[in-house]
C-alpha positions as CSV (number, residue, x, y, z in Angstrom):
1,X,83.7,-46.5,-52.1
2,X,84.6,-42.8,-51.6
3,X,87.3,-40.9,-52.7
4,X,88.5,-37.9,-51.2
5,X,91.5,-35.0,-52.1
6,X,93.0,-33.9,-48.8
7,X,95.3,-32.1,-47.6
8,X,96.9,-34.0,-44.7
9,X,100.2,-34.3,-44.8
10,X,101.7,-37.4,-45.4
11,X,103.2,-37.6,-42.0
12,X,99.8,-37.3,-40.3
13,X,97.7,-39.4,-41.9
14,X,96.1,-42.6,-40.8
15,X,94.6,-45.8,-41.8
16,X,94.5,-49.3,-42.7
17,X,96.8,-49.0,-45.7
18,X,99.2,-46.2,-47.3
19,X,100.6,-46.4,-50.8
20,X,103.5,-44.6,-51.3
21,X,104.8,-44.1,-55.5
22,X,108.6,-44.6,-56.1
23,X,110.4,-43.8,-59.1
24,X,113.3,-46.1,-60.4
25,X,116.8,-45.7,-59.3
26,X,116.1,-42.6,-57.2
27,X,116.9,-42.3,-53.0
28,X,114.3,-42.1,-51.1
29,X,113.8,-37.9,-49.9
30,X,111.9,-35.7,-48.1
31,X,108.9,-37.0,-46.1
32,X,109.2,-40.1,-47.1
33,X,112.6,-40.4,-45.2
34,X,110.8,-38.9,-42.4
35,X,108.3,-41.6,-42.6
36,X,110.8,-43.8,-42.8
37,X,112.1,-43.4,-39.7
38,X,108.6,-43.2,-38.1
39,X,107.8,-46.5,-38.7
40,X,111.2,-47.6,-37.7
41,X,112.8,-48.4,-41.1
42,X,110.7,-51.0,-42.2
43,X,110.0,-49.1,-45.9
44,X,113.5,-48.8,-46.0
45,X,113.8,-52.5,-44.8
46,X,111.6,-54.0,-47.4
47,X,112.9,-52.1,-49.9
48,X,116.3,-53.9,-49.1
49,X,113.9,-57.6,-48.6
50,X,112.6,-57.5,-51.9
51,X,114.8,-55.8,-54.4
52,X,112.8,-53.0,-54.7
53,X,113.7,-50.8,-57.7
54,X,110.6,-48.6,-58.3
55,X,110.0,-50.8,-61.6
56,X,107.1,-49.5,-63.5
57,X,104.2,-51.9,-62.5
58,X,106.1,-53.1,-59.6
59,X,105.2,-53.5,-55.6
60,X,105.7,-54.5,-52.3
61,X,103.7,-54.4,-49.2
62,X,105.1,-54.7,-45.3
63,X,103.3,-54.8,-42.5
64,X,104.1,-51.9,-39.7
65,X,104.3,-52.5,-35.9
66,X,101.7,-52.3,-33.5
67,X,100.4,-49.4,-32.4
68,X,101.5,-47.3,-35.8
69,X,99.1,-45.3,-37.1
70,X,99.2,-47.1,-40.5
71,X,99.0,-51.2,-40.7
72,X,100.5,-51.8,-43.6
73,X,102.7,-49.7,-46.6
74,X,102.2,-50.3,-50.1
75,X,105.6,-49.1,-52.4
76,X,104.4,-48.8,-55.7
77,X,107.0,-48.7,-58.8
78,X,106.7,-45.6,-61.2
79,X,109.9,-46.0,-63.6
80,X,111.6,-43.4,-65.0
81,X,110.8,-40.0,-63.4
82,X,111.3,-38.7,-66.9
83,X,108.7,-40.5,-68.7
84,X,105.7,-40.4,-66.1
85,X,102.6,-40.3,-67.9
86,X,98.9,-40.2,-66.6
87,X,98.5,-43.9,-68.0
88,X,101.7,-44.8,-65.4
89,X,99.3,-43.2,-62.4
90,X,96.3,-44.5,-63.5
91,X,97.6,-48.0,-63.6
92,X,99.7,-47.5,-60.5
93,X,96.5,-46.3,-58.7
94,X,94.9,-49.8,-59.7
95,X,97.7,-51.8,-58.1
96,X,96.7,-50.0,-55.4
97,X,93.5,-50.9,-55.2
98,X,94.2,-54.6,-55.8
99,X,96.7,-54.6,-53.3
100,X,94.5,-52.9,-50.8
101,X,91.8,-55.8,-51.7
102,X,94.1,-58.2,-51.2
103,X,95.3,-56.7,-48.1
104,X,92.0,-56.4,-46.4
105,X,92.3,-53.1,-45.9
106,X,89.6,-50.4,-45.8
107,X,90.6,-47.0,-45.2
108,X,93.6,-46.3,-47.6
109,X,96.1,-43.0,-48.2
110,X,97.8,-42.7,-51.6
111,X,100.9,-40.1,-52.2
112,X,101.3,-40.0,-55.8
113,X,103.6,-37.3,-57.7
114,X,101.5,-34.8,-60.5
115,X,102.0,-35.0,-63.9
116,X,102.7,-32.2,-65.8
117,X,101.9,-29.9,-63.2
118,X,98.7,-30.8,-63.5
119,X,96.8,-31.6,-60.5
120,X,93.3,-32.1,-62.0
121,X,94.2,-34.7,-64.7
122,X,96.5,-36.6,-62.3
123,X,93.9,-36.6,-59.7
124,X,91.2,-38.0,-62.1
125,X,93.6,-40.5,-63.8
126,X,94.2,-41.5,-60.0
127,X,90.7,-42.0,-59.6
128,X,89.9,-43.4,-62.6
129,X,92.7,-45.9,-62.0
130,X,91.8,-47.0,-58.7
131,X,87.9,-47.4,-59.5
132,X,88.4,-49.3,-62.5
133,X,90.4,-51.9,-60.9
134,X,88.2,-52.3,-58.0
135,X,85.0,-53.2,-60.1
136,X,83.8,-56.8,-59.5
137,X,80.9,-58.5,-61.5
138,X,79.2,-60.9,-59.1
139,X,75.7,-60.5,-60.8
140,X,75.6,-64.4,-62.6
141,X,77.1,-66.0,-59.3
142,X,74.6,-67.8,-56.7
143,X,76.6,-66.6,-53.8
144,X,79.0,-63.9,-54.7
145,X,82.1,-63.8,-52.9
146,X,82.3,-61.9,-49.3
147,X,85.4,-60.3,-49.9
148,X,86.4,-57.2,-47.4
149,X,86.0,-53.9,-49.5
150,X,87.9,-50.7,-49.3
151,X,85.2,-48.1,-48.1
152,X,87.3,-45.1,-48.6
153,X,90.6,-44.0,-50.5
154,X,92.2,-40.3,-49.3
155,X,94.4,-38.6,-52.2
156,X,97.1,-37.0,-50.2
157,X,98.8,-33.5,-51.4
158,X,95.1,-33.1,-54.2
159,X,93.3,-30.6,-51.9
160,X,90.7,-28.8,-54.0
161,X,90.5,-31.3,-56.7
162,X,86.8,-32.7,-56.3
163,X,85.6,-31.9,-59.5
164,X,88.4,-34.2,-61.0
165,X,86.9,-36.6,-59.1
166,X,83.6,-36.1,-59.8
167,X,84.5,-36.1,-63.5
168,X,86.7,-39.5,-63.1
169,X,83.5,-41.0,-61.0
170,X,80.9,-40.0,-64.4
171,X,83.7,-41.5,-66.5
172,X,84.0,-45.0,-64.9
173,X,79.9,-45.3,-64.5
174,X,79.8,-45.5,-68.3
175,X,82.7,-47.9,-68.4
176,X,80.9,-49.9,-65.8
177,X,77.7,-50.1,-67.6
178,X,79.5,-51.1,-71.1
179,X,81.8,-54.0,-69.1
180,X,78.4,-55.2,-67.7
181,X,76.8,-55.2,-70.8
182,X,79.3,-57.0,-73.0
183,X,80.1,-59.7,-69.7
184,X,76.2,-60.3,-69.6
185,X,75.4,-63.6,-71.4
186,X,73.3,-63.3,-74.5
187,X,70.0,-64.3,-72.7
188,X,70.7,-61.4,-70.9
189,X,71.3,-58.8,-72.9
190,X,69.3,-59.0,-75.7
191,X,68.1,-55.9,-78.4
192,X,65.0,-55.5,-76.1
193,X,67.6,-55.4,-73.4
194,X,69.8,-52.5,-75.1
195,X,67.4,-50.3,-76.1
196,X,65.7,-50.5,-72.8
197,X,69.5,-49.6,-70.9
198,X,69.1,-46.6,-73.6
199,X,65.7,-45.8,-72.0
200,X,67.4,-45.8,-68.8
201,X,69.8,-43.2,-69.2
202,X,67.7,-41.2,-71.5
203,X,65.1,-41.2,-68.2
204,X,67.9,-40.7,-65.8
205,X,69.7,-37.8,-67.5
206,X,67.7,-36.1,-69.9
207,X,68.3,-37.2,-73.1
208,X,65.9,-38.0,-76.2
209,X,65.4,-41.3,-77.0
210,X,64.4,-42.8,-80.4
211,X,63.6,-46.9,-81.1
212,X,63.2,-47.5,-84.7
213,X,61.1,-50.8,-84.8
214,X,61.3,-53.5,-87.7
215,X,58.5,-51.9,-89.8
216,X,60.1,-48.2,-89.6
217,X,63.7,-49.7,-90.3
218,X,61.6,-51.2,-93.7
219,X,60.6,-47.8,-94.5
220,X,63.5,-46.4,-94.4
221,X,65.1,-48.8,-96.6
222,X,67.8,-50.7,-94.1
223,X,67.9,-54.1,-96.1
224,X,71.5,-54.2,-94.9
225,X,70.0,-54.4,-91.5
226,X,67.4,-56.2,-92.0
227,X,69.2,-58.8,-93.6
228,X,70.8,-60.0,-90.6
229,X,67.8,-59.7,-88.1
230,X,65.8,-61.5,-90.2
231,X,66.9,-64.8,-88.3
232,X,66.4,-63.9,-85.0
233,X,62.7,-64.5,-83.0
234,X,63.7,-61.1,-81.2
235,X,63.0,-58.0,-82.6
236,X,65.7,-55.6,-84.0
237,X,66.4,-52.0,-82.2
238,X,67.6,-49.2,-84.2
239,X,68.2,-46.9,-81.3
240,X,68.8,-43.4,-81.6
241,X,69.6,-41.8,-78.3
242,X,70.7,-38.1,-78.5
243,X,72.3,-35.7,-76.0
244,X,71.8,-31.6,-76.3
245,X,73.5,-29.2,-74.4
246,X,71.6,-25.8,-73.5
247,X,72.3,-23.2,-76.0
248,X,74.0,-23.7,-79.4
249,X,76.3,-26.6,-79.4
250,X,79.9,-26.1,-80.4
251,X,79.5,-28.7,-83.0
252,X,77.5,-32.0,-83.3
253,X,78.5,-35.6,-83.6
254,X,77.6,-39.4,-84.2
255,X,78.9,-42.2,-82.4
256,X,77.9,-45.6,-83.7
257,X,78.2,-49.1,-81.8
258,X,77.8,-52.3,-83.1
259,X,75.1,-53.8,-81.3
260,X,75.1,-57.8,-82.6
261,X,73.8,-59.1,-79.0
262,X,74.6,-62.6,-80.0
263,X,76.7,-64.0,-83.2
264,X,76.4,-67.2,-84.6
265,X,78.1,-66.7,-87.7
266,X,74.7,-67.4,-89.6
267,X,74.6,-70.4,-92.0
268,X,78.3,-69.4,-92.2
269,X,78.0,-70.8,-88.7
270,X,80.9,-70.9,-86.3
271,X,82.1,-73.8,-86.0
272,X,85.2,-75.3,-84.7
273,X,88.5,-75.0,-82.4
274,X,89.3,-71.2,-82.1
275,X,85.6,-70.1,-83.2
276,X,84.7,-68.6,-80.1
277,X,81.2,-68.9,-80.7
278,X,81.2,-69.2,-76.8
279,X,82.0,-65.4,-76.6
280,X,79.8,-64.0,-79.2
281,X,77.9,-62.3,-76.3
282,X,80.7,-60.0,-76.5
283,X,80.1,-59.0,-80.4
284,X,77.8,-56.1,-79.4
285,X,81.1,-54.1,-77.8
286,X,80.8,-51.2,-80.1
287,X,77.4,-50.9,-78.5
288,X,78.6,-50.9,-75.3
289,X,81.0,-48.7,-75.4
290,X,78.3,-46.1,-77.2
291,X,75.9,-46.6,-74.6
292,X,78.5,-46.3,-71.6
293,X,79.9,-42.7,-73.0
294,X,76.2,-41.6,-73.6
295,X,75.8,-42.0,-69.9
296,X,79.1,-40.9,-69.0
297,X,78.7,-37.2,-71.3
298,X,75.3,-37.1,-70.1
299,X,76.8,-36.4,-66.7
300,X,79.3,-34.2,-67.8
301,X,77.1,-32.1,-70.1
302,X,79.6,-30.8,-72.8
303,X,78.1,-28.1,-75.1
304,X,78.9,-30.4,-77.5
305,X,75.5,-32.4,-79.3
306,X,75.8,-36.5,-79.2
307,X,74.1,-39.2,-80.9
308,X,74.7,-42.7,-80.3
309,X,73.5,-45.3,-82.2
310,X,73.3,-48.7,-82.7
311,X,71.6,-51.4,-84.8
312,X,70.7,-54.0,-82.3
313,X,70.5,-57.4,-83.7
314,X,71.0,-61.2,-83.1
315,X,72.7,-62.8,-86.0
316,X,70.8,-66.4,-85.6
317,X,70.2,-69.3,-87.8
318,X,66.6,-70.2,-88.9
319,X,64.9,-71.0,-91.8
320,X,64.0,-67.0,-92.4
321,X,68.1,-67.0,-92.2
322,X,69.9,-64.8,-94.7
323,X,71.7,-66.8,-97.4
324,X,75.1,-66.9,-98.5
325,X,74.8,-65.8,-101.8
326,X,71.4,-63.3,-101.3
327,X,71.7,-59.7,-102.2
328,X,70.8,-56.7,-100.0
329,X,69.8,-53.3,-100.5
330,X,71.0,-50.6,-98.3
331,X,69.3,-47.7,-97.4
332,X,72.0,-45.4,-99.3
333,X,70.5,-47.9,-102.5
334,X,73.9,-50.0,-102.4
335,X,74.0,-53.6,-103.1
336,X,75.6,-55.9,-101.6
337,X,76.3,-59.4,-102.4
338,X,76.4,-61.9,-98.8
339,X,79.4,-63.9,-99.8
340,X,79.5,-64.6,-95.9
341,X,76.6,-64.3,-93.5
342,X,79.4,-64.4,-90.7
343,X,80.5,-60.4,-92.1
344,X,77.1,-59.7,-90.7
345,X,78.3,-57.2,-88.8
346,X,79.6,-54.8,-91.3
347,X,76.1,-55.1,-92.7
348,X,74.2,-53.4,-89.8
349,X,77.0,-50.7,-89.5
350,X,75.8,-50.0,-93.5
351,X,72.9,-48.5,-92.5
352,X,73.7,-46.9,-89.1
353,X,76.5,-44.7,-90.6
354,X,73.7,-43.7,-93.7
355,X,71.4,-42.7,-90.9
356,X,74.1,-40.6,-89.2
357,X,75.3,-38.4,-91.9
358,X,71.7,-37.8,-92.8
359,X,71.5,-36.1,-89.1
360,X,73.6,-33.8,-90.8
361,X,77.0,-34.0,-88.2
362,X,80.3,-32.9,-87.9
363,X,82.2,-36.2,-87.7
364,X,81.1,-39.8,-87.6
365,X,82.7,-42.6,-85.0
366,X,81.7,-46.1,-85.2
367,X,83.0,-48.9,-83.2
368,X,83.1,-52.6,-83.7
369,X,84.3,-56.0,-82.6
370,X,84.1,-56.2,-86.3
371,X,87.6,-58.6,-87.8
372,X,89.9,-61.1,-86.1
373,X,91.7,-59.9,-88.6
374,X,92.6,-56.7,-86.8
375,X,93.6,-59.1,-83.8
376,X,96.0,-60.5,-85.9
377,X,97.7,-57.6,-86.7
378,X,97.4,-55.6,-83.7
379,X,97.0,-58.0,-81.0
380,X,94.3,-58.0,-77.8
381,X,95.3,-54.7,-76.5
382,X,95.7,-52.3,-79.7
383,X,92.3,-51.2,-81.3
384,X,92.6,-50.8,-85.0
385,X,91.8,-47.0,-86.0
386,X,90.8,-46.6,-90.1
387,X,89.9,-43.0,-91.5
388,X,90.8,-41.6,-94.7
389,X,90.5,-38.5,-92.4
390,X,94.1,-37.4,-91.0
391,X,92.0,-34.7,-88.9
392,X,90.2,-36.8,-87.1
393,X,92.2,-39.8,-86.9
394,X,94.6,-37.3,-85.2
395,X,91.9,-36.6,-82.6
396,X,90.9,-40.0,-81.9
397,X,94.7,-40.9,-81.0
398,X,94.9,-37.9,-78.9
399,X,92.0,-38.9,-77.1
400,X,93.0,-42.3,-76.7
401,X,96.9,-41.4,-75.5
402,X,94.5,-39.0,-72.4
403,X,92.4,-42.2,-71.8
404,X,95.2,-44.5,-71.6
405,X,93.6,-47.3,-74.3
406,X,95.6,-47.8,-76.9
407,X,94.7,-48.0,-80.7
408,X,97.0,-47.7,-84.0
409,X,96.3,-46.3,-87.1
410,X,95.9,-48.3,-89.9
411,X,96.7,-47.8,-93.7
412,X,93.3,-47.0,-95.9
413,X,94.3,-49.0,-99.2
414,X,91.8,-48.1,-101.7
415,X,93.2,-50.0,-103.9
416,X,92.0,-53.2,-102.0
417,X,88.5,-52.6,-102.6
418,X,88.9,-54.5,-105.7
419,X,88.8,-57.6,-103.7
420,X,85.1,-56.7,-103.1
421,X,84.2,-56.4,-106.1
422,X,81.0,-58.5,-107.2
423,X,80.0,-59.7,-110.8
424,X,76.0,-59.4,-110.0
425,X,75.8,-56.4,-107.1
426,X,77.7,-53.3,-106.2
427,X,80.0,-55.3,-104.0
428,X,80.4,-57.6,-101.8
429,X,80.3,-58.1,-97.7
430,X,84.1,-59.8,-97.6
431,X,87.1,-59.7,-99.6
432,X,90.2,-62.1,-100.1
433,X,92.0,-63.1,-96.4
434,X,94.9,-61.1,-96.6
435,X,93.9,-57.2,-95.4
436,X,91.1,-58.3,-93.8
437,X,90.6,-55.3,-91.9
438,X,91.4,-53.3,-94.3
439,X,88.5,-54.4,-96.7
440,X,86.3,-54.3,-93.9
441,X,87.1,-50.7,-93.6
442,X,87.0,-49.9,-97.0
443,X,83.7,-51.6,-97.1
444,X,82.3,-49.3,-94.4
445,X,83.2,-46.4,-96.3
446,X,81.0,-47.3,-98.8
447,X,78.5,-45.6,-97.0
448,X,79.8,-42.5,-95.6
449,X,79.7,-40.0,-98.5
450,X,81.4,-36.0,-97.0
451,X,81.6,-36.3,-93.2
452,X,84.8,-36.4,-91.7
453,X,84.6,-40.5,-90.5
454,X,86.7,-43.2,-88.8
455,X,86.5,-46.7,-87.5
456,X,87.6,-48.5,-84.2
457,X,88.1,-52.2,-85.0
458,X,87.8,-53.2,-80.9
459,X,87.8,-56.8,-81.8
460,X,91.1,-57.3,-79.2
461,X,90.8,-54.9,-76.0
462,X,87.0,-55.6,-75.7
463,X,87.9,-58.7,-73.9
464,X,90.5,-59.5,-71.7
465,X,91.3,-63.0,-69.8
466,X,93.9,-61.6,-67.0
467,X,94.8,-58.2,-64.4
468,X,96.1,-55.8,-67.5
469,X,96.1,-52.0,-66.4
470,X,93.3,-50.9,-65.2
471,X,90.7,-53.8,-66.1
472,X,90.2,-57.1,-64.6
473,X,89.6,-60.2,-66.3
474,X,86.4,-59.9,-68.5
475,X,85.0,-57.0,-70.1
476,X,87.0,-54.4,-70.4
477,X,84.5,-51.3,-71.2
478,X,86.9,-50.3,-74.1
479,X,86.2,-47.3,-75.9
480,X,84.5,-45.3,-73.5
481,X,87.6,-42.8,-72.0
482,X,88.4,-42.5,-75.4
483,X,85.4,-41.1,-76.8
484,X,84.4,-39.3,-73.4
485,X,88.0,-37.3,-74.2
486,X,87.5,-37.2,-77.9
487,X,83.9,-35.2,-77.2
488,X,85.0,-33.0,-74.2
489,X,88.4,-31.8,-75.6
490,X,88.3,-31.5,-79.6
């Protein structure tokens, strides 16, 4: 699918389908009168049909007569002029795009206000919307549906913004490749399998690559780790993958994904109504994510240095399985008493976040599908955001507010760490039910000693079972606009 910024006016242009935005309670003005009455009424006709209020996430679609220049008009609901944010555009751009599916159309116009008199960022939340919505994962399906596609989508009155959309196309690759990884099913997408995508985009795009194997993960002392590969007939992947700007960078970072390819909860197995063990292929989200903005900001070349990182893993159940009960050694020299093999995840985080700060790094990101806890609170479209960092934490929501995924800082109660507490080790991997998040948090901080650090509990918006905004049903590729924007703009 292409998509272009023109500048024909609205009057002029033709296709198979035009969408046209409307705010609520407002008269229809200017061209859009004028277009109006050159299709002889009909907006103003199914406006009247349907009840048409310019609703935020509302829409209507007529058909135009024969031999119009346009087939069919798409009105698209904004809301209140006074509160139009980008997130309203980009999710009003994906209607779009559903509708045009629907609507078998293949050449469509879309007339959409700006935001903030700002032409760039509209035009890429514009872009961003309408690509996201239109992605389709037929890969698992013997004979993937023939469905008429739209080939090409003209952004009417953004002459001149190309590099918007060029930015908006990088951005959605990387939120591709994370939605494919998480939707792939676990004998798909394997540790192998993730550090081999990292290969990929380190080949593609320039970046350095480095796969810590079993016996180098030993010598650097990742029993955390360790511990819950040790189950598994596949290999563990520490991967490593770094991006450097030319010249000095501005500053350097870490991003960390959990990379647990499959979870079965260990000999704490899952078991049960509500387990989900069924959708554990989806535990490795943090990963993901970190993989999709390394190929995303490889694209975009900040002059900002990256590393992403992730502790790839199966948690598995053998007889090499970790106990509950055993004690592991970090690589920082923590202890840590296995209360519940299913908190596995936690575990390989440990030593990821010891191995960033040793990079020596500004500020350290980590993301995980890590508590249902955080589901609980938050629900399955708020990510849970921990930091005992008001800097940062500030950043993150920033970035997250431009990206249009949502997340919601959550309180750091120190105090709650004495539910980890262990009689035998330095602590332990769980604490009591209540907080659950919370200790999992605090837990994490355990091995983050001066650099600026927060945590993204994704456990919620990493998954999604209907239409919401701009993702379909499936894997959302949550996490990626927000670190793309964290990186590129603080």
């Amino acid at each position: 699918m292409e998509i272009r910024a023109i500048d024909t006016p609205l009057l002029d242009w033709t296709g198979d389908g035009l969408a046209i935005g409307l705010f609520e309670e407002t008269e229809l003005s200017g061209s859009v009168v004028q277009l109006d009455e050159k299709f002889a009424g009909a907006i103003k006709e199914i406006i009247d049909e349907t009840e048409f209020k310019g609703k935020e996430g509302s829409s209507a679609v007529t058909r135009i007569g024969s031999g119009s220049s346009v087939r069919k008009v798409f009105l698209i609901g904004l809301g209140n002029q006074e509160a139009l944010k980008l997130d309203i555009l980009r999710r009003a751009a994906a209607t779009v795009a559903r509708l045009a599916k629907k609507e078998k159309c293949k050449i469509v116009g879309v007339s959409l206000p700006t935001v903030d008199h700002d032409p760039a960022a509209t035009t890429q939340a514009i872009a961003e919307g309408i690509q996201l919505a239109s992605y389709q994962d037929n890969r698992f399906k013997s004979e993937p549906e023939d469905k008429v596609t739209v080939e090409r989508v003209d952004l009417i009155g953004f002459a001149g913004q190309e590099e918007a959309i060029a930015r908006a196309n990088s951005i959605c690759t990387g939120v591709n490749l994370a939605r494919e990884l998480v939707a792939a099913p676990p004998n798909a997408v394997t540790p192998i399998t993730l550090a081999e995508t990292a290969q990929k985009i380190a080949d593609d795009h320039g970046l350095q690559l480095e796969i810590l194997e079993r016996e180098e993960c030993e010598k650097l002392g990742m029993g955390a780790f360790l511990g819950v590969a040790q189950a598994s007939d596949l290999p563990p992947k520490f991967i490593h993958l770094t991006y450097k700007p030319e010249g000095t960078p501005k500053r350097k970072l870490a991003i960390i994904g959990k990379g647990l390819t499959f979870d079965s909860g260990g000999l704490n197995i899952k078991a049960g109504a509500g387990s989900s063990i069924e959708m554990m292929k989806m535990d490795m989200g943090g990963a993901g994510a970190t993989l999709g903005a390394a190929k995303a900001i490889a694209q975009l070349k900040p002059d900002v240095e990256v590393h992403f990182i992730s502790a790839a893993t199966e948690n598995m159940i053998s007889g090499r399985a970790m106990h509950p009960g055993d004690i592991l050694k970090a690589s920082n020299g923590k202890t840590i008493e296995v209360n519940n093999t299913d908190a596995e995840g936690r575990l390989t985080l440990a030593d990821a976040l010891v191995f960033a700060e040793k990079l020596g790094v500004d500020a350290i990101v980590d993301l995980a599908t890590l508590t249902g806890a955080c589901i609980i609170a938050l629900g399955d479209e708020i990510a849970g955001l921990f930091s005992p960092d008001d800097e940062l934490a500030h950043q993150l929501a920033q970035a997250s507010e431009a990206a249009g995924e949502k997340l919601w800082r959550m309180p750091f109660e120190e105090k709650y760490f004495e539910g980890l507490k262990s009689g035998i080790a330095d602590f332990k991997n769980t604490g009591p039910r209540g907080g659950g998040s919370i200790t999992a948090a605090l837990f994490l901080k355990q091995f983050v000693k001066e650099t600026p650090w927060a945590h993204l509990d994704i456990a919620g918006p990493v998954w999604t079972d209907k239409e919401n905004g701009c993702s379909n049903p499936g894997a959302t590729g949550y996490g990626v606009r927000t670190l793309v924007h964290w990186v590129l703009n603080h």
